[in-house]
N, C-alpha and C positions, 0 to 999 in steps of 0.2 A: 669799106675796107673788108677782104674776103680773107682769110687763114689759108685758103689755096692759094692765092695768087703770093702770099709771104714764102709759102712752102716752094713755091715753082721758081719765086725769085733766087733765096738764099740758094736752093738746088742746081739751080744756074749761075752759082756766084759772084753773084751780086751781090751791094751792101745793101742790108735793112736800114732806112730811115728811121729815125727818133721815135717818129708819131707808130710806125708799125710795129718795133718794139715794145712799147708802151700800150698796143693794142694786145698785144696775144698773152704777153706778162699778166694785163687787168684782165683780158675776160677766163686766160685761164684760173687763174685766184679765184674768180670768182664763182667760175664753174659755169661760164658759157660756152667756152670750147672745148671741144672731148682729149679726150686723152691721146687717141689715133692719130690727130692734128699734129698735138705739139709733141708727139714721138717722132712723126714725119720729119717735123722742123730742125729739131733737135739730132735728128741721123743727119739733118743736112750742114748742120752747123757741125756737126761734128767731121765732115768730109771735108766741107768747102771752107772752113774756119770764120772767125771775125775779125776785124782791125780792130784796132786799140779804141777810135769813137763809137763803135758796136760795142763792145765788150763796157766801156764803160758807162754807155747808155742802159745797157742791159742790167748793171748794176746797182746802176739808180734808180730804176722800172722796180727792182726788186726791193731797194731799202724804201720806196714808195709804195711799196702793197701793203706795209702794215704800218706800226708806231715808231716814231721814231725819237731815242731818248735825249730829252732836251738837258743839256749840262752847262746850260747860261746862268746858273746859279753858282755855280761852284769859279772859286775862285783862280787865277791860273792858264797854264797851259796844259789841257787832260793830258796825258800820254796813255797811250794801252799798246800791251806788246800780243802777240798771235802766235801761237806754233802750229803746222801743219801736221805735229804728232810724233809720237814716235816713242821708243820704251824707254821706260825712268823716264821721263822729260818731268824735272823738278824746279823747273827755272821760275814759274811763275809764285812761288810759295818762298822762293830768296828773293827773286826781283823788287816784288811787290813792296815789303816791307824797307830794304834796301836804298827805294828811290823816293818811295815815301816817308823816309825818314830826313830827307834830304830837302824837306817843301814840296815836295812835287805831287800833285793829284795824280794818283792813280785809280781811277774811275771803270771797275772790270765787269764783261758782263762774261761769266760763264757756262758752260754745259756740265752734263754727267758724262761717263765715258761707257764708248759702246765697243771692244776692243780688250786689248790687252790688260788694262788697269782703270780704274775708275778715273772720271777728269776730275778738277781743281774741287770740283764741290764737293767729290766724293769723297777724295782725300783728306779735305777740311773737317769732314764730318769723324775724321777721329778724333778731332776735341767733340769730347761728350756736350751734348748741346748748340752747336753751332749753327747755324743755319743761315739760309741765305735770302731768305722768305722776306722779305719786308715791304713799308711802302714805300716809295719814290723819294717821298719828301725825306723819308728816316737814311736814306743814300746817300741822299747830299749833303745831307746834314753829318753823317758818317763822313763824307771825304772833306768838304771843310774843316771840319774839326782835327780828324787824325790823320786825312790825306792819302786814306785809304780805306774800299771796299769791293767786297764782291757779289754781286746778286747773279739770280740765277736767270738764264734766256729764257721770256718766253714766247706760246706762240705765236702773240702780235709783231714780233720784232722780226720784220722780211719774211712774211708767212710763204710767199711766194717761192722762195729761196725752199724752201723746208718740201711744197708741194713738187718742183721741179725737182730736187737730188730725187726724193724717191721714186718719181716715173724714171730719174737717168740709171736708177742703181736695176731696174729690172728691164732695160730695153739697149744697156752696151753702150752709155753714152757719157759715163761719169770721165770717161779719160782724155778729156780736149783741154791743154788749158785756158781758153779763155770761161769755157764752166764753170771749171775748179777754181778761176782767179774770182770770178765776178762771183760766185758764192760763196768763199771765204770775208772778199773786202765787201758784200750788201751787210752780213752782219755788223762788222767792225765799224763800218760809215754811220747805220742806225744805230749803235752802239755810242753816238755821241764824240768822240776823242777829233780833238784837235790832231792828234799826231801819232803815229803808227809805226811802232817795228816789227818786221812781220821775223822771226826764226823758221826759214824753209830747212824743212832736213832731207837730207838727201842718202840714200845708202840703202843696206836690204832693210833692216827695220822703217824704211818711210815709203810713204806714196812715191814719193820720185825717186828709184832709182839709180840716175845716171845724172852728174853734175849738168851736162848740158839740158836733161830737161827742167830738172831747176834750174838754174839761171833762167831758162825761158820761163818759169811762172813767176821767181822773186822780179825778173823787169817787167810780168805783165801785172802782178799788183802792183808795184811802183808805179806802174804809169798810169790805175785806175783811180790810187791815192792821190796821185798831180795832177791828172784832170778834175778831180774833186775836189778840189785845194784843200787836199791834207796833206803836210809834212808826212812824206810813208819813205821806209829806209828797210831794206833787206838783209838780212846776216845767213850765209847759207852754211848750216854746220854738219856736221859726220854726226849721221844714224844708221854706221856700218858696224856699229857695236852699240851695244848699251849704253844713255850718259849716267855717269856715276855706279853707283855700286848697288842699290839698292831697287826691285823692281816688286809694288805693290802698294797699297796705300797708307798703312798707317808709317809702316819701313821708308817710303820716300819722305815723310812728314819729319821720323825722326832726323831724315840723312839733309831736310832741307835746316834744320834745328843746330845740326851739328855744323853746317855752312856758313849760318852764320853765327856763331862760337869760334868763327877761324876752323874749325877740325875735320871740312867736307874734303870732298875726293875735288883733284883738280883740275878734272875737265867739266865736272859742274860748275866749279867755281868761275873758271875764265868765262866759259859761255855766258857766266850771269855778267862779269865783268864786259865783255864784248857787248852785252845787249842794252845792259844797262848803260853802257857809256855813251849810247846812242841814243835813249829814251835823256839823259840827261843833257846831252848837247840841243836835242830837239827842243828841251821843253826852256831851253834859255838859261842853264843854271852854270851852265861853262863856257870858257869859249873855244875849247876843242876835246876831243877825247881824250886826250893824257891829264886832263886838267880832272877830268870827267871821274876815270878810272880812283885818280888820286881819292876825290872826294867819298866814291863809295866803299872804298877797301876802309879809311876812316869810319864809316860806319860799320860794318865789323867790328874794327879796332876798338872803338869806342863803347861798342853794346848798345849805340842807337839802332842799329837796324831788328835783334835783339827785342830791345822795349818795347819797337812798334808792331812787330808779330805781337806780343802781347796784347797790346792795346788795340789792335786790328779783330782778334780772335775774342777778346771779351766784350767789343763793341758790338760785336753778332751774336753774343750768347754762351760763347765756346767758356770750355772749364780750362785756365792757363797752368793750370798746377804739372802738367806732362811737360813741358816747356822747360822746368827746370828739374824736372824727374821723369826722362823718357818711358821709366819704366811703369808709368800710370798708361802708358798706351794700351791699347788690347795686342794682345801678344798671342801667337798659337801655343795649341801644348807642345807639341815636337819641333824642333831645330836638328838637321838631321844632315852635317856635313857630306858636300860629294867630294871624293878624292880622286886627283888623278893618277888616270892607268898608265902611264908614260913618261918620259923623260922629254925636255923640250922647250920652245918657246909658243907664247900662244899667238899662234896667227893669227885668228877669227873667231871671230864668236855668233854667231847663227843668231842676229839681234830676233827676226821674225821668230824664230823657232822658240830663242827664253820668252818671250811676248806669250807666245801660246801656252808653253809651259805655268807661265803664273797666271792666265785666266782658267788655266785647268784644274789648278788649285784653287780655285774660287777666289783671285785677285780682280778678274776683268767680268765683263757681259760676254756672253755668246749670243743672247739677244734680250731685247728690250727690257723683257721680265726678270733677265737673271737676275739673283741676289747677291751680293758682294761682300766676301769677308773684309774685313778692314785687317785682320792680322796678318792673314799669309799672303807667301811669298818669294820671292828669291833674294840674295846677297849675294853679290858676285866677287871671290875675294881676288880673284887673278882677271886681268884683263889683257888687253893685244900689248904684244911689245914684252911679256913681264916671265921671266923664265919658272919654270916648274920641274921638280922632280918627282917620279913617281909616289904616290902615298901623300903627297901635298893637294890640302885642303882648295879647292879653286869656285866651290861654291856654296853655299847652305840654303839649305831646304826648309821654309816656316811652313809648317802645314798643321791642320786641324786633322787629318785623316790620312791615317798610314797605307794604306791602298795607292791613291794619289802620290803620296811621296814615294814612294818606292819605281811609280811609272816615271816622276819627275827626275828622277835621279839618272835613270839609264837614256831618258832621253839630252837632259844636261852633259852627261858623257860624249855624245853623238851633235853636241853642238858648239863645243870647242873643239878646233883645230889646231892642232898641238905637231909643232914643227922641230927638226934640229935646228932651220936657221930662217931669221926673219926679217925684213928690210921695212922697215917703217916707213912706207909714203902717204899715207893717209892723215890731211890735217885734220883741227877742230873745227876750224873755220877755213870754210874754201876761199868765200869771196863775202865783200859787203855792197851791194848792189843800191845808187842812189838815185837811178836817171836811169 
């Protein structure tokens, strides 16, 4: 089998066989095919596209390059839920404990974040000591027990996957979705879970856009998770505004705290209710979503979901005392309200633009090395739909460094669109994609 002759097929749109996929996936991993090849390959797939038994072959070639984590110990149906990103996205820090509190294994593998905010681990790490470092056996033994954890990815887990984004990201080829599908579901699949909700966001704050080209990736993971036989189910929600109120890490941790206490913002809340009603009808614990919804708003109610933040965050090490005293968090020194210059309704909120704003404050990475505050950040206190008079407060500023604030503040100005009149068509939820 020749690397030209794959390259001249797909370029000629053709479908690549099993066996030819699984050739160029192995010997690029391993470093016997150059890189010139599979940029070739790669511009061709990106032209001439794959079907659905491509793309999910290509999937599996990838969660076969490296280790794949075995979760036959743990007792259960896994479920693990996915976001395709997006700002504030605080879902996994209420889900988690929410549906773990409910019996359900939630078994996560997560990253750092390269971007706007730190991801789930980074955020974690405002409990003083937490960590996510551990061995295999101490995971399972973790989800057994309290039915919930989170470890960190590493880079045995679809090495493949890791080696291909980065040739896609410096040769124009990251934006095909069956790429995007087959590199999000290699991890999730070696990631062990019986069962997958994936959260595609769609808006300016997200990779997609345009509702139609999510929809086209939440049915082409779906359909890489059914030819896998994983139970996979799609929720595609609005990241055309910020979710929730709070955008930064230790700030999302308190606002996921205050969620579930009953007192979050309530487009955080429903999304977790939307997603989580899905992770609980998967993993067998209802027998439809209303029944679903019912059982986890109870945990709220009840201060089970609550407890098991607790009991989740001390099982790794984490200090729970913030937990019933936010104010243990690390905090900036200046809090530095923006008020608005206008009268009006707020149309828009520029999601990409506060995303940048809080990694300029030292919320996110601009690249690998950067270092991350856990304090600052933004609060957004006015969102789309919510009227404003001039001199009203519509955001604050957590900053460590007055320089910074002061740039964030004029650029926060220039990213709310502030109207006399407003027509609300934008849902939370567009669609839920099963098939």
């Amino acid at each position: 089998m020749r690397m030209y002759d794959l390259i001249l097929k797909k370029r000629n749109g053709e479908e690549l066989s099993k066996e030819e996929i699984n050739f160029f996936v192995d010997g690029y991993t391993k470093g016997e095919i150059p890189d010139y090849q599979v940029s070739s390959l790669l511009m061709a797939i990106y032209f001439q596209k794959m079907n659905s038994r491509e793309t999910a072959d290509l999937t599996m070639a990838m969660v076969n390059s490296g280790d794949i984590l075995s979760l036959k110990d743990i007792e259960g149906i896994k479920v693990d839920k996915h976001s395709t990103g997006g700002v504030g996205d605080t879902t996994t820090l209420v889900l988690g404990p929410m549906v773990a509190s409910l019996g359900i294994p939630v078994a996560k593998m997560s990253g750092r974040g390269l971007g706007h905010t730190g991801g789930t681990i980074d955020k974690l790490e405002s409990f003083k000591g937490f960590s996510v470092e551990m061995p295999e056996e101490k995971f399972i033994r973790n989800v057994n027990n309290i039915k919930l954890a989170v470890g960190g990815q590493t880079g045995d887990l679809a090495p493949a996957d890791k080696k291909l984004y980065a040739l896609r990201d410096v040769t124009g080829t990251v934006d095909n979705i069956s790429l995007i599908a087959s590199s999000i579901m290699s991890k999730k699949i070696a990631a062990g879970a019986d069962a997958i909700v994936l959260d595609v966001k769609v808006g300016e704050g997200a990779f997609m856009k345009t509702k139609e080209d999510a929809l086209h990736l939440a049915k082409e993971m779906v359909s890489i998770g059914r030819n896998l036989k994983r139970n996979t189910v799609a929720v595609i929600s609005d990241m055309d505004q910020p979710l929730g109120k709070a955008i930064g890490n230790a700030l999302e941790v308190e606002e996921a705290i205050e969620t579930l206490k009953g007192n979050g913002p309530k487009d955080l809340l429903e999304l977790c209710m939307t997603l989580g009603s899905e992770m609980v009808v998967l993993a067998e614990k209802a027998k439809d979503k209303n029944e679903a919804r019912q059982m986890l708003m109870e945990t709220i109610e009840s201060g089970k979901a609550l407890n098991k933040l607790k009991e989740f965050v001390a099982a790794q090490g984490g200090d729970i005392s913030p937990i019933d005293d936010t104010s243990l968090f690390p905090h900036a020194k200046y809090v530095i309200p923006v008020e608005s210059d206008r009268d009006g309704v707020v149309c828009k909120i520029h999601s990409q633009n506060i995303g940048i704003i809080a990694m300029e404050l030292g919320a996110g990475r601009a690249t690998k090395e950067s270092t991350i505050d856990l304090a600052v950040g933004l609060v957004l206190n006015k969102k789309r739909g919510e009227k404003v008079s001039k001199g009203d407060v519509i955001a604050y500023i957590h900053a460590n460094d007055m320089e910074k604030a002061e740039k964030a503040k004029a650029k926060i100005l220039e990213s709310y669109v502030i109207e006399k009149d407003y027509e609300d068509n934008i849902p939370l939820i567009y669609e839920v994609v099963t098939k």
